[in-house]
Legacy VTK file of the C-alpha trace (Angstrom):
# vtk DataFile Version 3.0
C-alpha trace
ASCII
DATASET POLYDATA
POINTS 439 float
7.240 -70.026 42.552
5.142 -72.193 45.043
2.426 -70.724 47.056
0.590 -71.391 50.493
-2.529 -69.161 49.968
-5.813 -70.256 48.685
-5.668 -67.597 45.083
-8.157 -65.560 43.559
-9.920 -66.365 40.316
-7.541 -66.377 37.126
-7.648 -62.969 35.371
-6.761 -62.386 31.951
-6.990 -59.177 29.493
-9.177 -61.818 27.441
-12.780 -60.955 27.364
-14.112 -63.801 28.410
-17.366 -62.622 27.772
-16.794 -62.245 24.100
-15.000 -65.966 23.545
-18.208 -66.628 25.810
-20.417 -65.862 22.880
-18.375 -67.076 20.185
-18.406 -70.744 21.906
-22.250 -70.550 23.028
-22.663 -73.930 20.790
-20.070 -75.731 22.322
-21.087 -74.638 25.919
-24.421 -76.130 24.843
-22.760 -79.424 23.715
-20.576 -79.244 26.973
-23.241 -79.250 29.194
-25.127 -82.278 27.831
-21.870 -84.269 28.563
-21.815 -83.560 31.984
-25.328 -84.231 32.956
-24.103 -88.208 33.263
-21.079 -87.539 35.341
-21.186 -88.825 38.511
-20.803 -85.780 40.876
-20.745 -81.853 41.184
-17.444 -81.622 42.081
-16.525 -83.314 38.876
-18.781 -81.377 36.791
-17.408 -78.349 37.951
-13.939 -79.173 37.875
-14.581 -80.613 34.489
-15.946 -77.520 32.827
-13.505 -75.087 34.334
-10.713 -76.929 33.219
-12.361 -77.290 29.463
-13.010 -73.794 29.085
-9.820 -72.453 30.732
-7.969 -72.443 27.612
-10.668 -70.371 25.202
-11.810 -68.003 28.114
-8.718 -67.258 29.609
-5.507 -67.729 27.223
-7.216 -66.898 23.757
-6.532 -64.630 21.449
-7.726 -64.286 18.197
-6.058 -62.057 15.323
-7.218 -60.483 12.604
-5.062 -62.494 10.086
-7.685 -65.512 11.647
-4.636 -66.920 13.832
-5.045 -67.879 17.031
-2.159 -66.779 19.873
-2.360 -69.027 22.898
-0.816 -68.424 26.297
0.481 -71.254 28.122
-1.089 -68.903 31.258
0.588 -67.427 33.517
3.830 -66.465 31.034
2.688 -64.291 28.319
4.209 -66.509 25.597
2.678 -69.181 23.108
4.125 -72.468 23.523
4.270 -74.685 20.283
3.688 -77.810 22.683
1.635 -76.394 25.539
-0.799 -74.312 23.396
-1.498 -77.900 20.540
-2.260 -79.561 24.127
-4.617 -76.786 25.111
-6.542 -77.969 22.551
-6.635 -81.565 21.929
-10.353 -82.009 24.356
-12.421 -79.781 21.984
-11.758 -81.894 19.051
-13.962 -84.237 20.864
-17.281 -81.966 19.883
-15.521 -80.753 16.101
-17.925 -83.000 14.245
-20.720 -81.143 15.621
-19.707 -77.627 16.555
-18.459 -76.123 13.451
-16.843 -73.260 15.938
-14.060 -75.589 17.106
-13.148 -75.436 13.240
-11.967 -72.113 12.890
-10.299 -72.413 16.465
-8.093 -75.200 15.809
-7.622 -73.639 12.270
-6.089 -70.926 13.439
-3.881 -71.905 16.313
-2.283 -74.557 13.757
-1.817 -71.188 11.135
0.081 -69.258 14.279
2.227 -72.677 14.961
3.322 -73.117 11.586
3.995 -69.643 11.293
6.296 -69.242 14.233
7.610 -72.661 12.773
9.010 -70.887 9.732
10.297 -68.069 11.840
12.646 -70.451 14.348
11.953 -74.138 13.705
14.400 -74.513 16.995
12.321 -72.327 19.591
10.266 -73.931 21.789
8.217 -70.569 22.736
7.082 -67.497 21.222
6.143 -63.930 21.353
2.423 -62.943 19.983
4.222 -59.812 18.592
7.613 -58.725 17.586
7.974 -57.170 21.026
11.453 -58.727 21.945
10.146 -59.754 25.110
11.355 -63.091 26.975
14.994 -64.737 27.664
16.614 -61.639 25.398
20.067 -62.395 27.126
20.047 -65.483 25.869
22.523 -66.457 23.038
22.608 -66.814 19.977
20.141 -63.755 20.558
16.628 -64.732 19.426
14.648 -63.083 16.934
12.565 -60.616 18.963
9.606 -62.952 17.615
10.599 -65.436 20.489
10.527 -65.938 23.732
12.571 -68.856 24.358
15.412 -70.802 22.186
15.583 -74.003 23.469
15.160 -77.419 20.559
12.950 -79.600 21.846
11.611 -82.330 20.054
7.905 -82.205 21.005
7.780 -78.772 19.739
7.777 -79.520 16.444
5.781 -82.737 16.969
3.027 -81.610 18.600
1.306 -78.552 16.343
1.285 -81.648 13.381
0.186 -83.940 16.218
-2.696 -81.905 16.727
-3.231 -81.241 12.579
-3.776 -85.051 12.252
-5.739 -85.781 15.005
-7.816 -82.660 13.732
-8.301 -84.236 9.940
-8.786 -87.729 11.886
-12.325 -85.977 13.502
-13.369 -83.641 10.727
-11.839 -84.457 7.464
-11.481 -80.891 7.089
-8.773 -80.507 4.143
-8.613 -77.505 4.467
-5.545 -77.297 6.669
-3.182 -78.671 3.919
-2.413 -75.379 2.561
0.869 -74.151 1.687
1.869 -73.302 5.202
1.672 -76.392 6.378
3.399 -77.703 3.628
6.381 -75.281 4.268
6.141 -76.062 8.025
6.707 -79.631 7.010
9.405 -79.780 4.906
10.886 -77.191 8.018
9.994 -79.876 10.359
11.784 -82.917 7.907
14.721 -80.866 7.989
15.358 -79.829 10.999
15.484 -83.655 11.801
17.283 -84.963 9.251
20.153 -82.314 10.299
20.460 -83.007 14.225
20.209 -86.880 12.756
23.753 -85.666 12.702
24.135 -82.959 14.874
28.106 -83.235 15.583
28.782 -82.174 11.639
25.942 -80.663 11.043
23.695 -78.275 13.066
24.603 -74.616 14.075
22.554 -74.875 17.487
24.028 -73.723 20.487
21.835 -72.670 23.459
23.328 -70.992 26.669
21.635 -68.425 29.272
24.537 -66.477 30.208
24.712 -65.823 34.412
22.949 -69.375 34.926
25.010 -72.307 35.865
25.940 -74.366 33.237
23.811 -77.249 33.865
20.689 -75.792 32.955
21.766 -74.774 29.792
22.888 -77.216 26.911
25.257 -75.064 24.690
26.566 -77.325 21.908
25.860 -80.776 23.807
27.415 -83.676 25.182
29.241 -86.361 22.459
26.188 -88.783 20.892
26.858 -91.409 19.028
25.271 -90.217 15.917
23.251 -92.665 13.475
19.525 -92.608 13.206
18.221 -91.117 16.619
16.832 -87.263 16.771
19.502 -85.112 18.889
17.484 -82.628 21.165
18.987 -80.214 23.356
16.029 -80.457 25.725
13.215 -82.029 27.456
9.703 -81.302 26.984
10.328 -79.616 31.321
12.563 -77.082 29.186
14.868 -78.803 31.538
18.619 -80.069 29.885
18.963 -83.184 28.427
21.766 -85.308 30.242
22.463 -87.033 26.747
21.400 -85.728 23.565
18.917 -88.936 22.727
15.658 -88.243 24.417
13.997 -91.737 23.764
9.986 -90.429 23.999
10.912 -87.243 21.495
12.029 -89.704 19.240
8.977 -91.853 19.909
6.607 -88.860 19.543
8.559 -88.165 15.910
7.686 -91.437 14.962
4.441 -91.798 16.189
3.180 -88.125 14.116
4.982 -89.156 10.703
3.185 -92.573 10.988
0.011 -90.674 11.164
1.077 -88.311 8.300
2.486 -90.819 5.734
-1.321 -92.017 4.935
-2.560 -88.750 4.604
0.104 -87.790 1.915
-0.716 -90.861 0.677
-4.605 -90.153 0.113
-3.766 -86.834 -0.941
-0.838 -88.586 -4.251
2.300 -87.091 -1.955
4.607 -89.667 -2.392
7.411 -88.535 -2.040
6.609 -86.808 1.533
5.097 -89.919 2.175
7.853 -91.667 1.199
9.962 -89.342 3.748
8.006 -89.829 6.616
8.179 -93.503 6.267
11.954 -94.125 5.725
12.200 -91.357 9.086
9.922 -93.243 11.349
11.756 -96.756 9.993
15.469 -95.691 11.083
14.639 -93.663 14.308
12.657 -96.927 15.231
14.962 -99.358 14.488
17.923 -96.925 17.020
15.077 -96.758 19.345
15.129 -100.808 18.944
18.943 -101.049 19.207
19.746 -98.646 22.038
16.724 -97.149 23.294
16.583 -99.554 26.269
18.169 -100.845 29.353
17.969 -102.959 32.531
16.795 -102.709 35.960
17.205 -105.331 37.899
17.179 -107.662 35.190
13.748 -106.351 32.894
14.378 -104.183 30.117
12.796 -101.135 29.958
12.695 -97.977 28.026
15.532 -95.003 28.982
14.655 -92.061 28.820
17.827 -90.940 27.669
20.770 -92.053 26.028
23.814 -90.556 24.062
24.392 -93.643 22.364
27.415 -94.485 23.697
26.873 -96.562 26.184
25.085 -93.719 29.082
21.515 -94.077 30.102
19.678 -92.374 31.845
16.601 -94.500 33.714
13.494 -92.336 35.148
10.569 -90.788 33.935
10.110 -86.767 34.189
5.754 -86.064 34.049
6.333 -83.666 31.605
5.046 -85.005 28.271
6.077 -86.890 25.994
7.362 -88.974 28.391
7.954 -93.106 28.448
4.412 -93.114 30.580
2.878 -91.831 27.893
3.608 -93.868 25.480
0.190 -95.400 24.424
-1.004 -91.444 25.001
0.647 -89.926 21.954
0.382 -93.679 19.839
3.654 -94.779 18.990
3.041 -97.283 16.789
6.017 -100.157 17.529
6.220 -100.291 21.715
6.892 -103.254 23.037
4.336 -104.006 25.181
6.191 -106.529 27.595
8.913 -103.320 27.825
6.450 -101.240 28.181
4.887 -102.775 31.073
8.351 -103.061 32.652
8.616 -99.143 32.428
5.341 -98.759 33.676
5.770 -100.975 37.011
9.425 -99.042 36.996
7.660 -95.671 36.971
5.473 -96.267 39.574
8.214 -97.750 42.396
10.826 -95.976 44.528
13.796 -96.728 41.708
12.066 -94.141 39.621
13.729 -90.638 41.751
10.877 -88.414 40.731
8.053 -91.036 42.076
6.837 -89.593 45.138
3.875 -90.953 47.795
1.539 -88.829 49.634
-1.051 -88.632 51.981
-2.651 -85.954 49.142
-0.847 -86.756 45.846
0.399 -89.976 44.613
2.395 -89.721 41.433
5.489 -88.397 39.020
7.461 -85.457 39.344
9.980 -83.461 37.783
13.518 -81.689 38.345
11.853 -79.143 36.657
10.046 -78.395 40.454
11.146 -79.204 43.990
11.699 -82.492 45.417
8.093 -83.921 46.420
5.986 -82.371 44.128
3.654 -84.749 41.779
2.806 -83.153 38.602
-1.208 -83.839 38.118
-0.007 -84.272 34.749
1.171 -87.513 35.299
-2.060 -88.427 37.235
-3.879 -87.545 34.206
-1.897 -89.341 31.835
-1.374 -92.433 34.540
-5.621 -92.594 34.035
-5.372 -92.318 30.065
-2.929 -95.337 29.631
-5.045 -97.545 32.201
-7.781 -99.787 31.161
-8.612 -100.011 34.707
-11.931 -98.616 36.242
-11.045 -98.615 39.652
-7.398 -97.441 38.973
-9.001 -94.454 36.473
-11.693 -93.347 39.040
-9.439 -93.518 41.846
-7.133 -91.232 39.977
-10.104 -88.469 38.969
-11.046 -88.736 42.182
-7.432 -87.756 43.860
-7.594 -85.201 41.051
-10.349 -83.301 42.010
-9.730 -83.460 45.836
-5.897 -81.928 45.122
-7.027 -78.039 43.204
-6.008 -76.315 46.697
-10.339 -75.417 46.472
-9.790 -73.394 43.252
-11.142 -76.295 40.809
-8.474 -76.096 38.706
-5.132 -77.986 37.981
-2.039 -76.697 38.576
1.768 -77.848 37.476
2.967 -79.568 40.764
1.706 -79.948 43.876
3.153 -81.014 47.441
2.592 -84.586 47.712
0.870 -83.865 51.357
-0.772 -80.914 51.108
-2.977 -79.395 47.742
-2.706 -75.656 49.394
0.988 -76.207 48.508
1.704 -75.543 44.368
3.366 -74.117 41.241
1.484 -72.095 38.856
-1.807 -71.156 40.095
-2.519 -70.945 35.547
-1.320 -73.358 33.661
-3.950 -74.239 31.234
-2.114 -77.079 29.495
-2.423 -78.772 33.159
-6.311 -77.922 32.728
-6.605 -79.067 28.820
-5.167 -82.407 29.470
-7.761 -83.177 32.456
-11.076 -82.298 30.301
-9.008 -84.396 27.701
-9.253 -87.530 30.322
-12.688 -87.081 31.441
-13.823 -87.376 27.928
-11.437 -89.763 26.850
-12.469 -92.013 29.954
-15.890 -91.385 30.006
-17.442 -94.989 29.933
-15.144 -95.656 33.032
-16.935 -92.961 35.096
-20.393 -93.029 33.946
-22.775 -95.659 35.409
-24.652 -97.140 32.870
LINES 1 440
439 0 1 2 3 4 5 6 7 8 9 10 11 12 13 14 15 16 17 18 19 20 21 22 23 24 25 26 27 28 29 30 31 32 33 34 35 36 37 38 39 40 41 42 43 44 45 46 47 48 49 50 51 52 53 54 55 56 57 58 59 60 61 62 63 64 65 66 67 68 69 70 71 72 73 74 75 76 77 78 79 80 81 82 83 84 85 86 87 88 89 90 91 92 93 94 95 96 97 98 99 100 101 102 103 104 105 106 107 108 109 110 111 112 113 114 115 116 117 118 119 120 121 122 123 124 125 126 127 128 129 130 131 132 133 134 135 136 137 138 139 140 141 142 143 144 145 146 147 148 149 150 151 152 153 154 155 156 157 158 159 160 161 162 163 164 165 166 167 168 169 170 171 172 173 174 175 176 177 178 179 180 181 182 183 184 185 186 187 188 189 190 191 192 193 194 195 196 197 198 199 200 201 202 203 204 205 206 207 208 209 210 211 212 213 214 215 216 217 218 219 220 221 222 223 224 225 226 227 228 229 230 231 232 233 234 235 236 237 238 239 240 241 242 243 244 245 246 247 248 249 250 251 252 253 254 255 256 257 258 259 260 261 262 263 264 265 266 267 268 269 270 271 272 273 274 275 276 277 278 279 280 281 282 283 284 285 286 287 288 289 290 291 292 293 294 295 296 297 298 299 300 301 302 303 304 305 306 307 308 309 310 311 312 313 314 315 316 317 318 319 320 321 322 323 324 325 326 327 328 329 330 331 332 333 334 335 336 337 338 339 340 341 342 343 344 345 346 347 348 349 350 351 352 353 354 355 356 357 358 359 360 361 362 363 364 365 366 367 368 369 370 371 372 373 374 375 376 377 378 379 380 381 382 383 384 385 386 387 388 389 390 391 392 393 394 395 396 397 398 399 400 401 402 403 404 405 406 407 408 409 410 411 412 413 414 415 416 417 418 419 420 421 422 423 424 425 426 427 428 429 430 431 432 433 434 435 436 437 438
């Protein structure tokens, strides 16, 4: 998996070329942004990681979906592939090509939603390809059956976020409707998982810990059981605190537009959801360290926590990232300065990388993603630019982001293509703009 060689240029059986000419306008667009950032090295960073996702990972179908590989596996992730596009909806109210983009990645999400609402990844065909010894055997649509929260979160995530910078109606069409209800239900069953969810998850010839079969005892009563993090990695216990958040966080965004559009009564059911998960989150969704309360990111509700952060995301960093709309911010702050100290295990310093890691990789590797997200939650110019700036010294010279790197040496990574890694950077730059830019 990790690498010591400086790699060649990504390759893909995209034509770049064509998706070239498709996005012409929003190259245009692009380059007008950069002219004010500060440096080369930035611009070009910037722009390859904006355009990784359409020239390298995009495919378009002829029923207008849009399949999107995560990069280097040939599978669409329902949370990697929303991410992949979150920094193009910064141009959507002037480039009607982002339209049609967006458009059609949510119709393949909710689509694959209504074929397994409890995989996490997916096939672009019915090709069987993927964890195939896993059981329950998948549907040859997918490529991996783990439940994870976020995967259901983010595609609607993205929807909203979408209407929020077009007020394109057009996406609330049946399918999303269907995908919806799919969503609500799912939920409302592993509210309750002990009595009443089927899933069972295990990867035969792998060690039981990495798999999460039925799961561990929860407590039941409000909170969102999920058998995994948004690594893919096990949950310890069943309560993964930021999935809940994120559940709460993308009904509170939905329950107005239902509203505006005379849906009451899914109104209505995103806003008695978001009210009980928040009030668990309230009751046991904490704990102490050294005598401040912070966030967990895990619990099972009877009593076991588990205290860290993992970079993958959602995550308790990111809390202010995906909105949720009741954090405390004095707890918040707690987790924060908890994050960033030794007591947090996957914290590591560097003389190249100073951030969050995951089990998910080997000891000592920071995840840019948590860099990236680190910047978006600070209000900080000298924190932010001293962040972009690690950032785009740390691509091992290929001017791209990859999924963890060794904390003293960029030449040292994981997945030379990981596009979500790339998304979430352009994301940033945008986002933080005014930080960056000397006025």
């Amino acid at each position: 998996m990790c690498k010591k060689t400086v790699k060649k240029e990504r390759i893909s059986s995209i034509d770049s070329r064509m998706n070239l000419e498709r996005f012409g306008g929003l190259l245009h667009l692009v380059r007008e942004f950069e002219r004010d950032l500060p440096s080369e090295l930035l611009k070009h960073t910037f722009e390859k990681c904006f355009f990784n996702t359409i020239y390298t990972t995009t495919f378009f179908e002829k029923d207008g979906s849009v399949f999107v590989l995560t990069g280097d596996i040939p599978a669409m992730w329902l949370r990697d592939s929303a991410a992949q596009m979150m920094q193009y909806l910064f141009f959507a109210k002037r480039c009607e090509e982002v339209h049609g983009l967006i458009k059609g990645v949510l119709k393949k999400q909710f689509t694959y939603i209504l074929i397994d609402p409890y995989a996490n990844a997916f096939n672009q065909n019915q090709n069987g390809h993927g964890h195939i010894r896993d059981l329950p055997k998948p549907s040859p649509w997918v490529w991996e059956r783990k439940f994870e929260l976020d995967s259901l979160c983010y595609p609607f995530l993205l929807a909203a976020r979408y209407y929020e910078a077009t007020e394109d109606e057009t996406i609330f069409d049946e399918l999303f409707f269907q995908a919806f209800d799919e969503m609500i239900r799912v939920f409302t069953v592993e509210q309750d998982h002990a009595n009443k969810s089927d899933y069972y998850h295990e990867i035969p010839g792998r060690d039981s810990s990495r798999w999460c079969g039925k799961g561990a005892p929860v407590s039941g009563g409000g909170l969102v059981w999920s058998g995994y993090r948004p690594s893919d990695d096990k949950c310890e216990y069943g309560y993964y605190i930021p999935g809940n958040m994120f559940i709460c966080s993308v009904l509170s965004m939905l329950a107005p537009i239902f509203e505006k559009r005379g849906d009451a009564e899914r109104a209505a059911v995103c806003n008695r959801m978001t009210e009980t998960i928040k009030s668990e989150i309230d009751r046991i969704g904490t704990a102490e360290v050294d005598g401040k309360k912070i966030y967990a990111l895990e619990t099972d509700g009877l009593g076991n926590y588990n205290v860290m952060d993992d970079a993958n995301i959602p995550n308790l960093l990111a809390i202010p990232y995906y909105e949720y709309p009741f954090v405390d911010e004095k707890v918040y702050k707690n987790t924060r300065d908890f994050i960033f100290s030794k007591k947090n295990p996957y914290y590591y310093e560097g003389k190249c990388l100073t951030g969050v890691g995951s089990p998910h990789t080997p000891k000592d590797y920071v995840w840019p993603l948590s860099i990236i997200i680190q910047a978006l939650t600070s209000e900080d110019k000298e924190e932010i630019r001293s962040l972009v700036d690690m950032l785009v010294k740390s691509t091992g010279g290929t001017g791209y982001i990859h999924e963890g790197v060794f904390k003293d040496d960029d030449m040292i990574y994981t997945r030379p293509w990981f596009a979500w890694a790339n998304s979430l950077f352009a994301y940033m730059i945008l986002a933080k703009k005014d930080y960056l830019i000397e006025k």
